[in-house]
C-alpha positions in Angstrom: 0.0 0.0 0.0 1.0 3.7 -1.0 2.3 5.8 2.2 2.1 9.9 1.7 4.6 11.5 3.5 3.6 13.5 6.7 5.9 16.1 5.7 6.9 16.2 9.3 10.3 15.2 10.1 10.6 12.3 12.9 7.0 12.2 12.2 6.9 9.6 9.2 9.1 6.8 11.7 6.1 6.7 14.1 4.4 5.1 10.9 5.7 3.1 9.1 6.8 5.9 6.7 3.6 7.6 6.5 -0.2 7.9 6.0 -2.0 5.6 4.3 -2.5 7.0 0.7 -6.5 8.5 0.6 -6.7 7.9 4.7 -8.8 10.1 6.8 -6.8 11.2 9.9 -8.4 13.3 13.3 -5.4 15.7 14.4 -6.9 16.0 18.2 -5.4 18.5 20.7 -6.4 21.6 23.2 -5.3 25.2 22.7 -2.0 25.5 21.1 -1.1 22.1 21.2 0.6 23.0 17.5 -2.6 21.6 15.4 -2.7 24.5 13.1 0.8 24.3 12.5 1.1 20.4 11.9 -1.6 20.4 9.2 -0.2 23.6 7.4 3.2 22.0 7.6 1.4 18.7 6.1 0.3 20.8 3.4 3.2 23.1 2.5 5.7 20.1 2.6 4.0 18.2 0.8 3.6 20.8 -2.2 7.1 21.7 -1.4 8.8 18.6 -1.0 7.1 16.1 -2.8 5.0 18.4 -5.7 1.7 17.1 -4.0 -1.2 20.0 -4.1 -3.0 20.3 -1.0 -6.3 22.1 0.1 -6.5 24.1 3.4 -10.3 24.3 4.4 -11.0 25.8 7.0 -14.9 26.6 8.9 -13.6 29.2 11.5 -10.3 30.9 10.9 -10.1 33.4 7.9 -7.7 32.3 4.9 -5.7 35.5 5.3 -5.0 34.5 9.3 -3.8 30.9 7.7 -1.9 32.4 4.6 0.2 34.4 8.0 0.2 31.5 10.0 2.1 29.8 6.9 4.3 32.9 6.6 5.7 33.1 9.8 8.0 30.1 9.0 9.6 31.1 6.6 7.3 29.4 3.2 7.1 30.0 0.5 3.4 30.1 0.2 3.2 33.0 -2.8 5.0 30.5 -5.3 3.1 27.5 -3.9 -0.4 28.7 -5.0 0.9 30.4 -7.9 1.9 26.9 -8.9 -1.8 26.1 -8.4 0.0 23.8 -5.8 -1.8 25.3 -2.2 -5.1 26.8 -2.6 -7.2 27.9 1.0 -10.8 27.9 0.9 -13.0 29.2 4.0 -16.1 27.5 4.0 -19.1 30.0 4.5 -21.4 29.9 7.5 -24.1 26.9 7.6 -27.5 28.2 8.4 -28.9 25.1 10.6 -32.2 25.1 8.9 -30.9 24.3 5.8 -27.2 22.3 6.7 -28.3 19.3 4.5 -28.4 21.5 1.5 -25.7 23.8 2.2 -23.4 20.4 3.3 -24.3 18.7 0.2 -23.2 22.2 -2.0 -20.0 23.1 0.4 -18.9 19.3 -1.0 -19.2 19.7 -4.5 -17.2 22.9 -4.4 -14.7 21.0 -2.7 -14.8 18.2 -5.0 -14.4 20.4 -7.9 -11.7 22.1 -6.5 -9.7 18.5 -6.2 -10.3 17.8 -9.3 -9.3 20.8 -11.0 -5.8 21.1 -8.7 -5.4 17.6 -8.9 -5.5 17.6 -4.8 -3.8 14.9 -2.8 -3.7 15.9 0.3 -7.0 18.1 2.3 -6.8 19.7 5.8 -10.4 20.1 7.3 -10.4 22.7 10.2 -12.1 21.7 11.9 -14.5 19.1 13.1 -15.5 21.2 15.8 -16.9 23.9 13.9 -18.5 21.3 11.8 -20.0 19.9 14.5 -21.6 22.9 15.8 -24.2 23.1 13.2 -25.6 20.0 13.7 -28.2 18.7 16.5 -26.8 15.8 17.6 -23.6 13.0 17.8 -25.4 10.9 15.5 -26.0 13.8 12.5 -22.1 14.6 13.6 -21.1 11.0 13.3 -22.9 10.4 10.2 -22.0 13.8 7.9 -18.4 13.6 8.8 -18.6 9.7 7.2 -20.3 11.3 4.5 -18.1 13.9 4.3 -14.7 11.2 4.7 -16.4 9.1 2.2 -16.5 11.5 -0.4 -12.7 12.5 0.2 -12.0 8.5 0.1 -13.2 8.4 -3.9 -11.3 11.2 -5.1 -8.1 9.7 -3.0 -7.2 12.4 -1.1 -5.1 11.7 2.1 -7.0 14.6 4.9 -6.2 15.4 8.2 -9.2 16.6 10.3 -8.5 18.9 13.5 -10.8 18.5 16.5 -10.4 20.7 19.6 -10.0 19.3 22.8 -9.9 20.2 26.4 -6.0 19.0 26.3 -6.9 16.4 28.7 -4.7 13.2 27.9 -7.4 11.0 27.5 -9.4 13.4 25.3 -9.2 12.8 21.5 -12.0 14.3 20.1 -14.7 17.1 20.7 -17.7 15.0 20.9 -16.7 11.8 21.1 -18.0 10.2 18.2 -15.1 12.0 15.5 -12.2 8.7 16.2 -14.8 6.2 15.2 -15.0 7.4 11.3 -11.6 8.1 10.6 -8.8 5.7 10.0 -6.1 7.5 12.3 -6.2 9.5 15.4 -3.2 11.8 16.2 -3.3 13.1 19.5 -1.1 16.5 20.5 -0.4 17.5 24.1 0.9 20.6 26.0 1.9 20.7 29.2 4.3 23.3 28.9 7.5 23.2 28.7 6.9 20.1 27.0 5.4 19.3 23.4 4.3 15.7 22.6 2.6 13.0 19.9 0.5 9.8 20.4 -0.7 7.6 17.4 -3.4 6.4 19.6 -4.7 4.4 16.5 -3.9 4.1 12.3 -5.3 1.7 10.4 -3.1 -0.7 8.1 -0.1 0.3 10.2 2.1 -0.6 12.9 2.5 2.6 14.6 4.6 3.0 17.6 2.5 2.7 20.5 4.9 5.4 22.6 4.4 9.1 23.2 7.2 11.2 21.6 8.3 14.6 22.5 7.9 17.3 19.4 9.0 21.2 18.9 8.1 23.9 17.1 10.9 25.8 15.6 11.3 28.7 12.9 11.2 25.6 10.5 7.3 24.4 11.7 7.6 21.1 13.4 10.1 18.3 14.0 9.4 15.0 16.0 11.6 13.6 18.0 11.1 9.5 17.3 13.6 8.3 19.8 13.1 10.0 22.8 9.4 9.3 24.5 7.1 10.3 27.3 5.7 8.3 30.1 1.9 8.1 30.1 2.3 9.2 33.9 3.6 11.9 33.5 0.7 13.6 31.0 -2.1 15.4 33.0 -5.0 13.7 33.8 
C-alpha cells in the first residue's frame, strides 16, 4: 500500500513511513497544542517537497490569518499557489435550517476544487466547527462519514482537526469523531513540554509510545527516539 509522506520530520518513523495513501486522519489537541501548524506544515511540505497539491479548508479561521500563519515560518506560500500547488478555501457559515443542503453544495465545491488542482492531500479545520451546526452526535457522526467518504473516492489523504480540552485521554470534541476516521493523532501541552501519540492508524504498525515534538522557525520536527511516560501527562 501507498504511504504519503507526513511532511513532518521524525514524524513519518512513528508510521511506518507515513499515511496511508487516501486515509482520513483526526489531528486531536487543546489550545496550542501545535494543530494548526502540523496540518499547514502537512500541506506546505508536501507541495514543497514532494510536488503534491493540497487544500486548506478551514470553517472558523479566515484564509488571510492561515496564509500568515504559513508565513511566519519562513514558506514560501506566494510560489506555492501560484503553482496552483496550495489553494485555502474558507467555507461559508451553515444556516442550521438548511445544513443538508448547504453540506451537500460546500462538497461539490470542494470536490471540484480536487479535481481541478489535482489535490492529494485536504486539511479540514475543523471538526468542531463542523459539528456545531448539527443537533446531535449521530447527525455529527454520520455527515463527517459522509463527508470522509466522499474524500476517500477522489483519493485524497485529509487530516481533520478537533479541539479538545487538552486532557490526555481526550481525543475528540464530541466523542464520536475517532470512530469514522482511520487515524487518530493526539497532540499534548503541558508546557515546557510538546508531545505525539498515534493512539490508532489503520493498516499500520505505529509505535505505540508518546514522543516529544517542537516547534521551531522551521514548523515542526518529531523527535522518534526519545518518549514520554503516560504518567507523566495530566489527567
Amino acid at each position: 500500500m501507498e504511504r504519503v509522506s507526513t511532511g513532518i520530520p521524525g514524524m513519518d518513523d512513528l508510521l511506518q513511513g507515513g499515511f496511508l495513501q487516501g486515509s482520513s486522519i483526526l489531528v486531536a489537541g487543546g489550545a496550542g497544542s501545535g494543530k494548526t501548524i502540523f496540518s499547514t506544515q502537512y500541506i506546505y511540505n508536501g507541495a514543497a517537497e514532494y510536488n503534491d497539491p493540497g487544500i486548506y479548508i478551514t470553517l472558523e479561521e479566515g484564509t488571510t490569518n492561515i496564509w500568515w500563519n504559513m508565513k511566519s515560518f519562513h514558506w514560501n506560500i506566494a510560489k506555492m499557489q501560484q503553482e496552483n500547488l496550495i489553494k485555502i478555501y474558507r467555507v461559508g457559515m451553515f444556516n442550521p435550517k438548511e445544513f443538508a443542503l448547504q453540506f451537500d453544495e460546500e462538497i461539490g465545491k470542494i470536490k471540484d476544487m480536487v479535481n481541478e488542482m489535482g489535490a492529494k492531500r485536504l486539511v479540514i479545520d475543523s471538526t468542531t466547527a463542523f459539528g456545531m451546526f448539527m443537533g446531535s452526535d449521530a447527525d455529527i457522526r454520520y455527515n463527517l462519514f459522509k463527508l470522509i467518504t466522499e474524500m476517500k473516492k477522489l483519493n485524497c489523504t485529509t487530516l481533520l482537526l478537533s479541539e479538545t480540552g487538552g486532557k490526555r485521554d481526550e481525543f475528540s470534541r464530541f466523542g464520536v469523531e475517532e470512530f469514522v476516521v482511520d487515524g487518530v493523532l493526539a497532540l499534548y501541552f503541558f508546557p515546557p513540554v510538546r508531545s505525539v501519540f498515534v493512539k490508532k492508524m489503520r493498516g499500520t504498525d505505529h509505535d505505540k509510545r508518546i514522543h516529544p515534538f517542537e516547534i521551531s522557525g522551521d514548523g515542526v520536527s518529531v523527535n522518534p527516539t526519545e518518549q514520554i511516560l503516560w504518567e507523566s501527562l495530566n489527567k
